[in-house]
C-alpha positions in Angstrom: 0.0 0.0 0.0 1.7 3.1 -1.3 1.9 6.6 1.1 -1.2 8.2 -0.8 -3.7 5.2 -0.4 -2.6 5.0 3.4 -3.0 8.5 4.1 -6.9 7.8 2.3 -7.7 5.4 4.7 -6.3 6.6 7.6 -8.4 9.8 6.9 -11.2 7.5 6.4 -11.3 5.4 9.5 -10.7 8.6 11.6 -13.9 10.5 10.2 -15.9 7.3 10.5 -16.7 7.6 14.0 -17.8 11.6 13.4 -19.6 10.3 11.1 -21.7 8.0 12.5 -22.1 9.9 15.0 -23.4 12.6 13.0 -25.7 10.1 11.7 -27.5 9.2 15.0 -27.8 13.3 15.2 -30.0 13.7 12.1 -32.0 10.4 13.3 -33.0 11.6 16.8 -32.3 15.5 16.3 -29.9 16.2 18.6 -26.8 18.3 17.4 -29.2 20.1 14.9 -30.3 23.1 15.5 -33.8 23.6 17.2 -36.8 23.5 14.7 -34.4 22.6 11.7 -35.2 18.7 12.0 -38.4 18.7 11.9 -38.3 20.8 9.0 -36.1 18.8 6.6 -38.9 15.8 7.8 -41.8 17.5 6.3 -39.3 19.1 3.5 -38.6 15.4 2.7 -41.9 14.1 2.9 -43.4 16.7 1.0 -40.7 16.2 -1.8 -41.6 12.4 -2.1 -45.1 12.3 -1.6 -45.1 14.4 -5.6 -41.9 12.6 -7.0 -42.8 9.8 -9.9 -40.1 8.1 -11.6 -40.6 7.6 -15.3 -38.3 5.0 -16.6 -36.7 6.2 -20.7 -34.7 4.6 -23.1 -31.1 5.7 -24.2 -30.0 9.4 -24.2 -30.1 9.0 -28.0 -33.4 7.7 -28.3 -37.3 9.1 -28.5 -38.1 7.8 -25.2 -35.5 10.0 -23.4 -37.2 12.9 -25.4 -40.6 12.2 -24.0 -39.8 11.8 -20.7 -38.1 15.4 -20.8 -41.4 16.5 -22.1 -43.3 15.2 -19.4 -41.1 16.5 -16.8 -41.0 20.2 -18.7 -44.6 20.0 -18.7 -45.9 18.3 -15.5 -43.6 19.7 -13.0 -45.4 22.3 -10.4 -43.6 24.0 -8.0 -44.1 22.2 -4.5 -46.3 19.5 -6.2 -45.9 16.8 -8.5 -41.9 16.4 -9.9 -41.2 14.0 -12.3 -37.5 12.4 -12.0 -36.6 10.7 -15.9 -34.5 8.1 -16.1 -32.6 6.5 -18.3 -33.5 3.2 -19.0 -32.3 0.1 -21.0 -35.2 -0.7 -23.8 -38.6 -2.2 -23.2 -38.0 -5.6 -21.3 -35.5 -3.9 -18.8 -37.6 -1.2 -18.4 -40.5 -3.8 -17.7 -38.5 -5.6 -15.2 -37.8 -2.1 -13.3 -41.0 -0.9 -13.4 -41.6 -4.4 -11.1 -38.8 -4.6 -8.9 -36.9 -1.3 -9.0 -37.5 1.5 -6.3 -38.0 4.7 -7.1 -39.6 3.6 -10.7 -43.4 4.3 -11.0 -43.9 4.5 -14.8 -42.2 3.1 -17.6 -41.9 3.8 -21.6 -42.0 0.2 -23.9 -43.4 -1.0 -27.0 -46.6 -2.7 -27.2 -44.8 -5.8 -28.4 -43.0 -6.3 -24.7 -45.7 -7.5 -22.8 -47.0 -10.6 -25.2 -43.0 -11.3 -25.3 -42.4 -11.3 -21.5 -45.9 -14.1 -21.3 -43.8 -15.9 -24.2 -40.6 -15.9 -22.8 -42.3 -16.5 -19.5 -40.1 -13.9 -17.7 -41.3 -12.2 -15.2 -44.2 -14.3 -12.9 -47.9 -12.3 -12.9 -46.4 -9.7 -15.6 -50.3 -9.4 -16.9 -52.0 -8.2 -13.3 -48.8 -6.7 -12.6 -48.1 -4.3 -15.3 -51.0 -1.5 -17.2 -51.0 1.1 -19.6 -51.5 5.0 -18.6 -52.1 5.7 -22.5 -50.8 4.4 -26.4 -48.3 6.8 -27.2 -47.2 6.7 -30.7 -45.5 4.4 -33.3 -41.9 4.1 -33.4 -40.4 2.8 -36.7 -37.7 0.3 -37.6 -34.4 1.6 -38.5 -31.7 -0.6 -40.7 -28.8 1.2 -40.9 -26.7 -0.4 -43.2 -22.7 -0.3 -44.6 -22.4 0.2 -48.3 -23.2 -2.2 -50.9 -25.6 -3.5 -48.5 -29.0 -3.9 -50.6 -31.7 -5.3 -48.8 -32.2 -7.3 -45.0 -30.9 -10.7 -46.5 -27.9 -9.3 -47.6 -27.3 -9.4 -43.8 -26.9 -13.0 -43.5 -24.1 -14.5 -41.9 -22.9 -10.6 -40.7 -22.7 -8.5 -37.9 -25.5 -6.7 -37.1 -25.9 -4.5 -33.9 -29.5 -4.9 -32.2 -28.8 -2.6 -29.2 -28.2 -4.0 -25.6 -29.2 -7.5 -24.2 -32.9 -7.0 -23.4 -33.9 -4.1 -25.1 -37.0 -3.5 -27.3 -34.2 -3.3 -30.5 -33.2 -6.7 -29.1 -36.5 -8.0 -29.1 -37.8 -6.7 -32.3 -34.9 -7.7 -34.5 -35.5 -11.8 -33.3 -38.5 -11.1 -35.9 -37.4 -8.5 -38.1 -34.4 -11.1 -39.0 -35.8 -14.4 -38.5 -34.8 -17.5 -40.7 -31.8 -14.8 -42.5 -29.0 -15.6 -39.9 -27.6 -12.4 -38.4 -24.7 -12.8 -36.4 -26.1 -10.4 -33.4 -23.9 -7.7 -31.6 -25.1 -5.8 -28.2 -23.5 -2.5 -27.9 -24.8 0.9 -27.3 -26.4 2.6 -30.4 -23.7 5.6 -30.7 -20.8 3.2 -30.3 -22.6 1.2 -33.2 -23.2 4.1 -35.6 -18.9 4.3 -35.1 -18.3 0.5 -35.8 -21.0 1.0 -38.5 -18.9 4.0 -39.8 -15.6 2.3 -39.7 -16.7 -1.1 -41.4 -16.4 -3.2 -38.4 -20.4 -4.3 -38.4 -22.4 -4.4 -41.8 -25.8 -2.5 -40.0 -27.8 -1.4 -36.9 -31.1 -2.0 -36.1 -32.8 0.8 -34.1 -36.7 1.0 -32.9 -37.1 4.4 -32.5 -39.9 7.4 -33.1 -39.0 8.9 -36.5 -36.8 11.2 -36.3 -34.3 9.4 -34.2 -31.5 11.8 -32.8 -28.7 9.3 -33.5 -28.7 9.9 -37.4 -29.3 13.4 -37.2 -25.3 14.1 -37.7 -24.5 11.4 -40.5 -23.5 13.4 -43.5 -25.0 13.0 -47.0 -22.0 11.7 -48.3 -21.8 8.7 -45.8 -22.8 6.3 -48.3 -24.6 4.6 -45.3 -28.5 3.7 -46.3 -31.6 2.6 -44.2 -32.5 -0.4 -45.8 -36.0 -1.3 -46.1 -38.1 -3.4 -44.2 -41.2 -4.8 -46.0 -44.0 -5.4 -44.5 -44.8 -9.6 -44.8 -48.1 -11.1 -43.5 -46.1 -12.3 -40.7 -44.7 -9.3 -39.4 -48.2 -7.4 -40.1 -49.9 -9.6 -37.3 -47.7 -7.6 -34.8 -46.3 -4.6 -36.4 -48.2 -1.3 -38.5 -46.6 -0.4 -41.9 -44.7 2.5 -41.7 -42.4 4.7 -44.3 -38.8 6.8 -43.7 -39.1 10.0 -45.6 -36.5 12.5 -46.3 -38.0 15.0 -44.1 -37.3 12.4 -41.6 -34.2 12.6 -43.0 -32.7 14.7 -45.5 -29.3 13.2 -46.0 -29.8 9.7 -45.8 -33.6 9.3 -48.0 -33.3 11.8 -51.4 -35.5 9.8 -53.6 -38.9 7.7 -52.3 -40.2 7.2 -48.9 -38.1 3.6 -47.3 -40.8 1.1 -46.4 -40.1 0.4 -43.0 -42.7 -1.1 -39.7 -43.4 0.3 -36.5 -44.6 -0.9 -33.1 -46.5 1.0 -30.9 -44.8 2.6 -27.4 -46.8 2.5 -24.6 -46.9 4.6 -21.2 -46.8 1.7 -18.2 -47.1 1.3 -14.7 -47.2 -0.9 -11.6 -50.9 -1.7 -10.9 -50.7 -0.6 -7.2 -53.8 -1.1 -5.2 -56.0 1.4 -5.1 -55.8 3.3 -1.5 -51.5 2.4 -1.5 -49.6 5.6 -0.9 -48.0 4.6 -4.4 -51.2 4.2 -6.2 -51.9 7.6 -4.8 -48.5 8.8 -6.5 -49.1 7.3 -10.0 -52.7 8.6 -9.9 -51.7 12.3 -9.5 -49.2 11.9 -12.4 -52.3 10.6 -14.6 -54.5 13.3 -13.5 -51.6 15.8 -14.3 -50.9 14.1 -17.6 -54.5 13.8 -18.8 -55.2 17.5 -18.1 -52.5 19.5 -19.3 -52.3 17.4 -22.3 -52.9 20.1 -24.9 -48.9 21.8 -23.8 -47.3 18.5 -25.0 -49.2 19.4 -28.5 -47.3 22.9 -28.8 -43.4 23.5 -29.6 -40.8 22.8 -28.2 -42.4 19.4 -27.3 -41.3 16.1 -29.5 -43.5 15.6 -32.4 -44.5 12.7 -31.8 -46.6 14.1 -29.8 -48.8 14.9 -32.2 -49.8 11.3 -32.9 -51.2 10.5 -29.6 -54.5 9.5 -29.2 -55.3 9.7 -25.5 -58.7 6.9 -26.0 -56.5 4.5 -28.2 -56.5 1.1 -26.9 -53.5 -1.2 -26.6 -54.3 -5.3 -27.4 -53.4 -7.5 -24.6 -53.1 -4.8 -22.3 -55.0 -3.6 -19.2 -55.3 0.2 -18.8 -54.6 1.6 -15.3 -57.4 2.7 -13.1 -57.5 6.2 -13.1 -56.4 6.6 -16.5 -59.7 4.4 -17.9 -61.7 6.6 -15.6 -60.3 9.8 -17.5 -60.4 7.9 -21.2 -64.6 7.0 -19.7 -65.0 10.8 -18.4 -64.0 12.4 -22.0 -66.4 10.3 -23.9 
């Protein structure tokens, strides 16, 4: 152990005791000053009784965006605050929503839930897990290298699907079925570099249209979405869908790419009714419900623009408060 670290721990043990010491102070109030206790109680109290986590995707990604959104929008001063987070795609985000404290709601395509029961992942994950409200569709983007054509053009290469256990994870085991990818896991930006140096032939990214991550390719990149069609098979779980070149300018110049989408859904825990946390989740609804019309106006993501607050979601039960708002505006 070299001088410095020894000095570090020396420091270390001596403060312990101070400390813990100043530990059992803020527990019982003694050593604080009179009233000031008390104070940071209720302070504290107040400050989680109106927090709701709201679990995202990447900082790249749509779901990071609309999480931002609702915490521009739905914050009030001494009221309700919503904390986002970011997440790691759909089926983590499922899991946390479960399991993780200090997670109330959770962004995830529709797809995640009839995967989880599949997969059989997560015990009770259909009385356990509701909608707030549809969001919007999020498209499938195939970035791919040049003198890559088409999806099966990919077989046999490497192809980056996102992380283990995201929705881009997830998706791709359809998009890709029966061609024989050879599957990569990294982080979308660290992707767009491999892609960029030749190292992987594409990426596959499920994101709402337009995505931040390709918003600084170049338009001499020679990179290309590729397009995904539409097959009978994939249309029993996915919408057709279409990349423009206002979606973006410098890698679509001629017609629209033919790509799907999937829809992203607002989630939550389905707390009992009455449960301090059901309490908590039920003011973010209210919140959300009625100051819906500011997520409709700039700067707001426009995707916003696509929601449809009475859309249903297949296979999905709709959380209590929300159906009783959806009921109310009929």
């Amino acid at each position: 152990m070299n001088a410095r670290r020894r000095g570090l721990l020396t420091a270390a043990l001596l403060a312990a005791p101070a400390l813990a010491n100043r530990g059992a102070a803020q527990g019982t109030g003694q050593g604080t000053a009179p009233g000031l206790q008390p104070s940071l109680n209720s302070l504290s109290a107040r400050a989680n009784a109106g927090t709701v986590g709201v679990i995202a995707g990447g900082i790249d990604g749509t779901y990071a965006r609309i999480a931002a959104d609702l915490a521009g929008v739905l914050d009030e001063p001494d009221g309700l605050r919503v904390l986002p987070i970011l997440g790691k795609g759909s089926v983590q985000n499922i899991s946390d929503i479960l399991v993780l404290r200090g997670v109330d709601v959770g962004i995830v395509q529709s797809d995640v839930l009839a995967y989880a029961r599949r997969e059989r992942m997560l015990p009770g994950v259909d009385q356990l897990i509701q909608y707030i409200a549809k969001l919007y569709d999020e498209e499938v983007h195939v970035l791919a290298a040049p003198g890559i054509e088409r999806l099966a053009d990919l077989a046999g290469k490497p192809v980056n699907v996102d992380g283990r256990g995201s929705g881009t994870a997830m998706t791709s085991t359809l998009v890709f079925d029966g061609i024989g990818i050879e599957p990569r896991y990294a982080p979308q930006d660290t992707a767009l570099e491999q892609l960029r140096r030749g190292e992987i032939a594409a990426l596959v990214y499920v994101a709402g249209k337009p995505a931040r991550l390709f918003s600084s390719i170049p338009a001499d990149s020679r990179l290309r979405l590729l397009p995904v069609p539409a097959t009978p098979a994939l249309l029993e779980t996915y919408l057709p869908s279409t990349l423009s070149p206002t979606d973006y300018p410098t890698l679509v110049t001629g017609a629209p790419v033919e790509t799907i989408a999937v829809g992203a859904v607002m989630a939550a825990y389905a707390w009992p009714a009455g449960t301090e946390r059901h309490r908590k989740v039920a003011r973010f609804v209210e919140a959300f419900f009625e100051k819906f019309p500011a997520f409709l106006r700039p700067p707001r993501h426009p995707k916003w623009r696509e929601v449809n607050l009475a859309a249903q979601v297949p296979g999905w039960t709709r959380f209590g408060p929300a159906a009783a708002r959806v009921a109310a505006a009929r």
